[in-house]
C-alpha positions in Angstrom: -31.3 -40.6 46.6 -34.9 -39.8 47.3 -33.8 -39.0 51.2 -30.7 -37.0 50.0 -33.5 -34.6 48.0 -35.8 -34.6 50.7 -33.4 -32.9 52.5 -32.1 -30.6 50.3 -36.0 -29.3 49.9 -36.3 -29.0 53.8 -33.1 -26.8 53.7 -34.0 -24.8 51.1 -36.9 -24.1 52.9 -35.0 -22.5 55.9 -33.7 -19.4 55.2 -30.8 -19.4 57.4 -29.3 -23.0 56.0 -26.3 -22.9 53.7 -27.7 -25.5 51.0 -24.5 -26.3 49.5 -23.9 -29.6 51.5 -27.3 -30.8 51.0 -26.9 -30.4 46.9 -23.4 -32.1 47.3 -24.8 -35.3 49.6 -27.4 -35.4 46.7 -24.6 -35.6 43.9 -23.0 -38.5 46.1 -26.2 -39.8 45.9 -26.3 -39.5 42.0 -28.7 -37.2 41.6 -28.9 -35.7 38.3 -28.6 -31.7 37.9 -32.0 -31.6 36.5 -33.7 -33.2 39.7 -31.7 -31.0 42.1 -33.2 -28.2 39.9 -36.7 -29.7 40.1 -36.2 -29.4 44.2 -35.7 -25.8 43.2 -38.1 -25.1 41.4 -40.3 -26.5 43.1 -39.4 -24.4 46.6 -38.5 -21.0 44.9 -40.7 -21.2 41.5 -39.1 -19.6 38.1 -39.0 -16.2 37.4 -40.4 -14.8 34.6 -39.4 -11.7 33.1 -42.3 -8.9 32.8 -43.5 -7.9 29.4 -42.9 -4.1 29.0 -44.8 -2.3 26.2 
């Protein structure tokens, strides 16, 4: 499963890679939504929605 996430980072990386194969070889892999979210995170960060006053 590891490997499967590895790649799914490397291709969320690239900007010209469709991802959706690499997030469904993960889920054959049984990874859990929340770790394919991690991966995410982890490339694109969260947004967070600007205080306006």
């Amino acid at each position: 499963m590891r490997n499967a996430l590895d790649q799914l980072e490397e291709a969320m990386r690239k900007d010209d890679v469709n991802t959706m194969p690499y997030i469904l070889k993960a889920v054959e892999a049984y990874a859990t939504i929340e770790e394919i979210s991690n991966v995410g995170r982890k490339v694109f960060g969260t947004w967070k929605e600007p205080v306006i006053v």
